[in-house]
C-alpha positions as a Markdown table, in Angstrom:
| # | Residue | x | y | z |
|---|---|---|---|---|
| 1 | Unk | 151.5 | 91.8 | 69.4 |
| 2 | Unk | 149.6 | 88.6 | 67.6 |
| 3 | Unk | 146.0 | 89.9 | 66.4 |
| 4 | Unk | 143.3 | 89.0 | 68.2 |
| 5 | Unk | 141.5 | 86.1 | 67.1 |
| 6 | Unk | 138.1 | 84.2 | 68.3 |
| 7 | Unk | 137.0 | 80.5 | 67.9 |
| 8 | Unk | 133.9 | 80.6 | 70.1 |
| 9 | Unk | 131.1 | 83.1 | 70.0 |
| 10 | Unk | 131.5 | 84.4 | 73.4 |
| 11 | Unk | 135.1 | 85.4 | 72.5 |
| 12 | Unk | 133.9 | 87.3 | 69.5 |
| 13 | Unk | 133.3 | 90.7 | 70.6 |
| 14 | Unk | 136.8 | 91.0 | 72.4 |
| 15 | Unk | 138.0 | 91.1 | 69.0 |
| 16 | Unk | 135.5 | 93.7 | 67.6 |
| 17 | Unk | 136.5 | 96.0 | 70.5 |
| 18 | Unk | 140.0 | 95.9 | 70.6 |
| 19 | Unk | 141.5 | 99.1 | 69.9 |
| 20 | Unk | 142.8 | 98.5 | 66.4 |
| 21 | Unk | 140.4 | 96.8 | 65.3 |
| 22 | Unk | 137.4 | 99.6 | 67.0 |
| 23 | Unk | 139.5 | 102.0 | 65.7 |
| 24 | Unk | 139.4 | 101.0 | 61.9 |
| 25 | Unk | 135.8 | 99.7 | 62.0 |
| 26 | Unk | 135.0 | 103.1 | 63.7 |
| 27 | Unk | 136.5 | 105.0 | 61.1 |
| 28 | Unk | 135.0 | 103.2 | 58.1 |
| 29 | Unk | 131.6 | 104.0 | 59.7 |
| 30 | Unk | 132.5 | 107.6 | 60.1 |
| 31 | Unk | 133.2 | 107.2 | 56.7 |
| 32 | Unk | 130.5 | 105.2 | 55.2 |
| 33 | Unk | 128.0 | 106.4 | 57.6 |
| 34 | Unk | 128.7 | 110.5 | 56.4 |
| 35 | Unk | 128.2 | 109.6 | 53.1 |
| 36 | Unk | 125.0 | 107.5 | 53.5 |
| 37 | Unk | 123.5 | 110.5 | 55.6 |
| 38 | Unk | 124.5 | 112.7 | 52.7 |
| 39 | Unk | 122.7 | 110.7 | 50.0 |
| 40 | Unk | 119.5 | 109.3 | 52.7 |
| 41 | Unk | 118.9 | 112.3 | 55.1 |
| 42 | Unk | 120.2 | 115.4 | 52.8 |
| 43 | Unk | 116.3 | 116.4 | 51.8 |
| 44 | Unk | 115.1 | 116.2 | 55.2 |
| 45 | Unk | 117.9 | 118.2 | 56.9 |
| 46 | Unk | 117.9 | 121.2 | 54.6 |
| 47 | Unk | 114.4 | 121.4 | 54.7 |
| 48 | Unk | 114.7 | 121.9 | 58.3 |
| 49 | Unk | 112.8 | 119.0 | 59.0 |
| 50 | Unk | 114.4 | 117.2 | 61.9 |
| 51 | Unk | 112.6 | 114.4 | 64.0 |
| 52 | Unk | 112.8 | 111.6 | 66.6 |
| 53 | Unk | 112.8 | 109.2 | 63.2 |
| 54 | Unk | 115.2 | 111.2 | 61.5 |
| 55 | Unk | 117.7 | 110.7 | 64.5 |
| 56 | Unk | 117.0 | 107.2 | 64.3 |
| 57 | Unk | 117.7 | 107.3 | 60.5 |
| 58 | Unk | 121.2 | 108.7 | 61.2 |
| 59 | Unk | 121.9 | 106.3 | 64.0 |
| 60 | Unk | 121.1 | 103.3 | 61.4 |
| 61 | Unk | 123.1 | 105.5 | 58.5 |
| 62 | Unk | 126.2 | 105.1 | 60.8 |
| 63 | Unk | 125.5 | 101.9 | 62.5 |
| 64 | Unk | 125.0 | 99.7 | 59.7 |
| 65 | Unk | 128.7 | 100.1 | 58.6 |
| 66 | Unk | 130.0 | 99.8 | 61.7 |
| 67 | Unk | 128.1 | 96.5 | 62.0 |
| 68 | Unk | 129.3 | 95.4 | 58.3 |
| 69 | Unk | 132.7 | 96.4 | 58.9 |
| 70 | Unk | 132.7 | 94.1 | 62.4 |
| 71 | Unk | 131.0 | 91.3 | 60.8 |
| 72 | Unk | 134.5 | 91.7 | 58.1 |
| 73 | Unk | 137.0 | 91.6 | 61.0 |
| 74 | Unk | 135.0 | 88.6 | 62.8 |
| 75 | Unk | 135.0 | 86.5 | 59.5 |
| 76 | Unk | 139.0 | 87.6 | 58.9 |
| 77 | Unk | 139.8 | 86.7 | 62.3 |
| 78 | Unk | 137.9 | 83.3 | 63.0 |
| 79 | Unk | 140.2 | 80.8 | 64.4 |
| 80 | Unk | 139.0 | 76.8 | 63.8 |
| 81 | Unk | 140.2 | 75.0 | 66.5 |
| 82 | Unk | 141.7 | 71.7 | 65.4 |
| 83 | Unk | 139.6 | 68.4 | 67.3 |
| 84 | Unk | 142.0 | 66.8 | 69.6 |
């Protein structure tokens, strides 16, 4: 199967969630994203002190790479179309 690959925006997140590519960008923000909570959030959670913001702390700990690691697929996988 020929990877997927996008030329206009609209066609852009069919590539970011195809399964291999979701997979791997899913993973590297499992990744990434457990570390960051480990060095960002670590105080707060041993300390017992968990809150709305420190949810939404997490969610951005995790979401940025995902959102990284997309942004790398899209700008591997651009296709310019050739005028004519």
């Amino acid at each position: 199967m020929e990877p997927r690959s996008w030329a206009r925006l609209r066609e852009a997140p069919l590539v970011c969630f195809c399964w291999p590519n979701l997979r791997r960008t899913g993973a590297i923000a499992l990744a990434v994203g457990t570390v960051l909570v480990g060095i960002n959030q670590t105080g707060q959670l041993v300390r017992g002190q968990f809150h709305p913001l420190l949810v939404g702390r997490i969610l951005l700990d995790y979401l940025v790479p995902f959102l990284v690691s997309n942004l790398g697929v899209l700008s591997g996988t651009r296709r310019r179309d050739s005028p004519g």
